[in-house]
mmCIF file of the C-alpha atoms, coordinates in Angstrom:
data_MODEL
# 
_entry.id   MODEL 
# 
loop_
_atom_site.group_PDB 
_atom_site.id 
_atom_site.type_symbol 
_atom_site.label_atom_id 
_atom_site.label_alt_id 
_atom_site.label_comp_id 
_atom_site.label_asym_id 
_atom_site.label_entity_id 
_atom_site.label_seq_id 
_atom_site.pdbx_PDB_ins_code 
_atom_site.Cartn_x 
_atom_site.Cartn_y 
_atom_site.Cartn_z 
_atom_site.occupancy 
_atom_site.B_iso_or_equiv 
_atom_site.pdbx_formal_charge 
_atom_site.auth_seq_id 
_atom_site.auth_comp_id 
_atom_site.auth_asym_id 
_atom_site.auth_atom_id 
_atom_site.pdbx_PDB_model_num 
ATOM 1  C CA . UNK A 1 1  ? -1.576  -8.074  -8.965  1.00 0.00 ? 1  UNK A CA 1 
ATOM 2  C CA . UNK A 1 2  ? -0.727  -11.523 -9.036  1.00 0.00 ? 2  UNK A CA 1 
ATOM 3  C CA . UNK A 1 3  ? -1.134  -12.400 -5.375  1.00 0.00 ? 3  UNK A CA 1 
ATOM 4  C CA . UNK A 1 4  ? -2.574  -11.065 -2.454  1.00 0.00 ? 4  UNK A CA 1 
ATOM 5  C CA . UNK A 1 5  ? -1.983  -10.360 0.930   1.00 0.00 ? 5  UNK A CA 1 
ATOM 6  C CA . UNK A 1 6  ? -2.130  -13.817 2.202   1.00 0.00 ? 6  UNK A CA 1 
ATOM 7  C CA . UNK A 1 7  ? -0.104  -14.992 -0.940  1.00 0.00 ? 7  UNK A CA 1 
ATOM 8  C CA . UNK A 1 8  ? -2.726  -16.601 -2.548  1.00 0.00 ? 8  UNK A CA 1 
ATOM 9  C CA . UNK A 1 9  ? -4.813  -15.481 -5.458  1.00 0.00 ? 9  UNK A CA 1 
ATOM 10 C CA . UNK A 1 10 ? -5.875  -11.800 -4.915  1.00 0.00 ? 10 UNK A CA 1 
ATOM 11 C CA . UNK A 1 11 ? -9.110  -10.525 -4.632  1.00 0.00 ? 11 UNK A CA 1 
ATOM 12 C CA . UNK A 1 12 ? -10.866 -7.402  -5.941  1.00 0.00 ? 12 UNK A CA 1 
ATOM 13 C CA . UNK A 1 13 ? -10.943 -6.072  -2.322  1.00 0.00 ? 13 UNK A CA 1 
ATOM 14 C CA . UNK A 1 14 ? -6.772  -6.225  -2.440  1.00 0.00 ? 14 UNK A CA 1 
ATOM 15 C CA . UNK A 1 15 ? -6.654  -4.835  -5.402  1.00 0.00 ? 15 UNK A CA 1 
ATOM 16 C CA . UNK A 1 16 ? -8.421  -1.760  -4.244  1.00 0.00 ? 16 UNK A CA 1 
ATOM 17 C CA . UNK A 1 17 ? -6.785  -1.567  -0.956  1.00 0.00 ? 17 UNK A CA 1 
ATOM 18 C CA . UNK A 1 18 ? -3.316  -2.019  -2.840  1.00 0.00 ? 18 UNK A CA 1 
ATOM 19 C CA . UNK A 1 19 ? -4.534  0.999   -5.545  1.00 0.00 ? 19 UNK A CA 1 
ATOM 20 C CA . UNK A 1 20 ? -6.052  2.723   -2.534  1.00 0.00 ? 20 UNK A CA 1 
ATOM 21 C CA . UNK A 1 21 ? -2.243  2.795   -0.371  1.00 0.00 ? 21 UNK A CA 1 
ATOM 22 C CA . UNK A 1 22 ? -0.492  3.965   -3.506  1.00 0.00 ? 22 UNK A CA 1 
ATOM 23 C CA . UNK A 1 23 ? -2.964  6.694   -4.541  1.00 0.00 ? 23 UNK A CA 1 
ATOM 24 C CA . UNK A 1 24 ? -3.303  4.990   -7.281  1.00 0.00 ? 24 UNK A CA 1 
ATOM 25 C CA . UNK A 1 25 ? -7.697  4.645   -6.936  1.00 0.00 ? 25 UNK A CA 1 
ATOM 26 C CA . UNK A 1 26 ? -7.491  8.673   -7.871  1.00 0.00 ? 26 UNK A CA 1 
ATOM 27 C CA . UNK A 1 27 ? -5.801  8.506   -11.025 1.00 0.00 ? 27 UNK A CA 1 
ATOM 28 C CA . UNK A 1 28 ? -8.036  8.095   -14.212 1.00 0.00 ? 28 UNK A CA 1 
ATOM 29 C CA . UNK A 1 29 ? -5.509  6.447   -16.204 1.00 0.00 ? 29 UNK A CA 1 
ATOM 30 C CA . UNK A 1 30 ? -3.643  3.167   -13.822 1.00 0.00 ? 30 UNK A CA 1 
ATOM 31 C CA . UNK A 1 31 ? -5.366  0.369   -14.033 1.00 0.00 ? 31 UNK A CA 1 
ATOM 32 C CA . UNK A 1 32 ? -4.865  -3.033  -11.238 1.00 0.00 ? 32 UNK A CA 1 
ATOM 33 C CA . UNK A 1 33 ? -5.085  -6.065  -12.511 1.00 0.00 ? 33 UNK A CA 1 
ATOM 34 C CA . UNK A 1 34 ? -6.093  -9.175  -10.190 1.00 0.00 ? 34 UNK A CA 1 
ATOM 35 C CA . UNK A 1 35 ? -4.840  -12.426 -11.031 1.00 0.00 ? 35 UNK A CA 1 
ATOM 36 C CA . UNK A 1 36 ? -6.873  -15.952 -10.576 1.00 0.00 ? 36 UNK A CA 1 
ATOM 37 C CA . UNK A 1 37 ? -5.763  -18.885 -9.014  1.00 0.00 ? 37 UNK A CA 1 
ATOM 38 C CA . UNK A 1 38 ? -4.329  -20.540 -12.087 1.00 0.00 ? 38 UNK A CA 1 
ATOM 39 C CA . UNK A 1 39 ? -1.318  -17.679 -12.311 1.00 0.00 ? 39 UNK A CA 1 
ATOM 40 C CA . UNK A 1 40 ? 0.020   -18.853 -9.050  1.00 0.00 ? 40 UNK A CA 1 
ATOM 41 C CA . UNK A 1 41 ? 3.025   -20.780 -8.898  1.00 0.00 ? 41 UNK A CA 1 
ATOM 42 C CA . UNK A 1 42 ? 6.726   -21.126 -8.487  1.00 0.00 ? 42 UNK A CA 1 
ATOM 43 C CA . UNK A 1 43 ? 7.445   -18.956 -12.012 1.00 0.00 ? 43 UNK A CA 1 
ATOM 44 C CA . UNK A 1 44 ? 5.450   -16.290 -10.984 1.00 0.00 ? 44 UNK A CA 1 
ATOM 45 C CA . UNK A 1 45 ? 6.442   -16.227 -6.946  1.00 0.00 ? 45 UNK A CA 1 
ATOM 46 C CA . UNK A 1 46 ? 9.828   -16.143 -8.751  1.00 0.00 ? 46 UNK A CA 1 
ATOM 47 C CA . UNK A 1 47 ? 8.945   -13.227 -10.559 1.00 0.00 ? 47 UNK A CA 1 
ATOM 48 C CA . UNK A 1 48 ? 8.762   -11.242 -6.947  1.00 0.00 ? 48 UNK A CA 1 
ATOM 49 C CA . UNK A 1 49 ? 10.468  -8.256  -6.050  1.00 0.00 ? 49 UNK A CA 1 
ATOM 50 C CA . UNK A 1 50 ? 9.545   -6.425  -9.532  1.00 0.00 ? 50 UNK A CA 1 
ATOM 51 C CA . UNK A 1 51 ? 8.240   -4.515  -11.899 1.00 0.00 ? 51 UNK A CA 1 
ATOM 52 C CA . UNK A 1 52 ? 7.359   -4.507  -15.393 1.00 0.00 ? 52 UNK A CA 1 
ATOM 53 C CA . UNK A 1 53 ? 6.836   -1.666  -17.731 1.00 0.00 ? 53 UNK A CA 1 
ATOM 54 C CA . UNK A 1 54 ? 3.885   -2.044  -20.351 1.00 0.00 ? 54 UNK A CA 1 
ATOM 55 C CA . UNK A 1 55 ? 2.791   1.129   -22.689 1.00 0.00 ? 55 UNK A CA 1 
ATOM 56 C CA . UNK A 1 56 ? -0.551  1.866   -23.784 1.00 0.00 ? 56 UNK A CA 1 
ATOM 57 C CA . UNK A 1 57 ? -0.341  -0.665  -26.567 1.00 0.00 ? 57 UNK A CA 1 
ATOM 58 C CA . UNK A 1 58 ? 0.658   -3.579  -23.774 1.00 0.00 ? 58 UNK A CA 1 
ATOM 59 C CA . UNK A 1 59 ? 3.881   -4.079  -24.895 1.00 0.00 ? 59 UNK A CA 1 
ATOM 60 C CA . UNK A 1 60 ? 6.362   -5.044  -23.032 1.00 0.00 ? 60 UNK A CA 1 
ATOM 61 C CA . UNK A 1 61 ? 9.270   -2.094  -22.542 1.00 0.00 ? 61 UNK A CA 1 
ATOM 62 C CA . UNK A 1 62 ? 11.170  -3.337  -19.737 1.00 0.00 ? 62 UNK A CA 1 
ATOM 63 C CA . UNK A 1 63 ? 11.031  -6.325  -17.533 1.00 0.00 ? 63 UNK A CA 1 
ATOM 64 C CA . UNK A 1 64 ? 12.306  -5.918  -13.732 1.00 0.00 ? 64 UNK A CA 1 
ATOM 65 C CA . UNK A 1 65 ? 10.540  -8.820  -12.240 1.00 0.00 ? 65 UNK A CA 1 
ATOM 66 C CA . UNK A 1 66 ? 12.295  -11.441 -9.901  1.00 0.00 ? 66 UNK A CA 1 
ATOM 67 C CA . UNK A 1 67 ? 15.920  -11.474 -9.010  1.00 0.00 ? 67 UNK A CA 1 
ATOM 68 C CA . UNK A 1 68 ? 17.201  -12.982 -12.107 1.00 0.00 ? 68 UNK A CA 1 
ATOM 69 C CA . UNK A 1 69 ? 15.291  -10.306 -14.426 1.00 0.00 ? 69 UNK A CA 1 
ATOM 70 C CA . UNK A 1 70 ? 16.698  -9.175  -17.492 1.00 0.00 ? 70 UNK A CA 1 
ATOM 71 C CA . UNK A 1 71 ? 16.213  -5.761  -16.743 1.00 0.00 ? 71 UNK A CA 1 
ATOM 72 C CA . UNK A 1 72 ? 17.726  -3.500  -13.921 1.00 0.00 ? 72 UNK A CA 1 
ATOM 73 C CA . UNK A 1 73 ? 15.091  -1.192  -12.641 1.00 0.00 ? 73 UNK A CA 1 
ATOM 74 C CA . UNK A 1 74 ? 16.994  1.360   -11.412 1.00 0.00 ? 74 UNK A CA 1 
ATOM 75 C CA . UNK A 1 75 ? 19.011  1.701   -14.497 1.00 0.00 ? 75 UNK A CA 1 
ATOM 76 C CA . UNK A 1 76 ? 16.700  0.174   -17.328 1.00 0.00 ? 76 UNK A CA 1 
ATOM 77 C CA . UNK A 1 77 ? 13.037  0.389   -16.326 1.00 0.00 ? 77 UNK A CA 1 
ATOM 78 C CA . UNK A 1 78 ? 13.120  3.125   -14.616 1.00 0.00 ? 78 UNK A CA 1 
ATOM 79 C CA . UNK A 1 79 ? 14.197  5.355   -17.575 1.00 0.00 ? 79 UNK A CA 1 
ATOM 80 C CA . UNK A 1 80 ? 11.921  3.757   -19.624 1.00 0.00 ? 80 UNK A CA 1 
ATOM 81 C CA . UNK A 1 81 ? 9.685   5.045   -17.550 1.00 0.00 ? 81 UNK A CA 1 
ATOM 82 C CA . UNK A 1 82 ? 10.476  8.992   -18.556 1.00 0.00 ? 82 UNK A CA 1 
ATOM 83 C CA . UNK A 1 83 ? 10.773  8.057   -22.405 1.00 0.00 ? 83 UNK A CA 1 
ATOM 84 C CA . UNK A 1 84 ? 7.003   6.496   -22.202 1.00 0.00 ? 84 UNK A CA 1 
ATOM 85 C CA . UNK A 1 85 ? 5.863   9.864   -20.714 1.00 0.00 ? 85 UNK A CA 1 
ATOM 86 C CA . UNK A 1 86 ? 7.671   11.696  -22.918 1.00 0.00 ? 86 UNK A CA 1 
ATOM 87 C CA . UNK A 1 87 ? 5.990   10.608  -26.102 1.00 0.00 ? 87 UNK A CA 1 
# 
């Protein structure tokens, strides 16, 4: 989570209520990740609407962030998404 709810730098207490909405607090294995002050910015603002897809070794599979992103979600990442679960 690079920003919060007032666009600045998020804080723990987003981060929960983000995981929280998403049912993602009940799930042993997703992990949120808050951001500090010094990742905001015009690059990563640009980066919103998106996603990016990172497997268990945090690598990068597919890259859906930002309107200019090299990958489409709905016909990259997505998919990705069921070949990562698959292994």
């Amino acid at each position: 989570m690079l920003y919060g709810f007032d666009r600045q730098a998020p804080t723990v207490a987003d981060a929960n209520e983000w995981a929280e909405h998403f049912g993602i607090d009940q799930r042993d294995n997703h992990v949120v990740l808050v951001g500090d002050p010094r990742l905001i910015g015009p690059e990563s603002f640009g980066m919103i609407p998106g996603l990016q897809l990172v497997d268990r070794e945090f690598v990068l599979r597919a890259d859906a962030a930002g309107r200019q992103a090299p990958d489409d979600m709905w016909t990259e990442l997505w998919p990705a998404v069921g070949e990562l679960l698959e292994r």
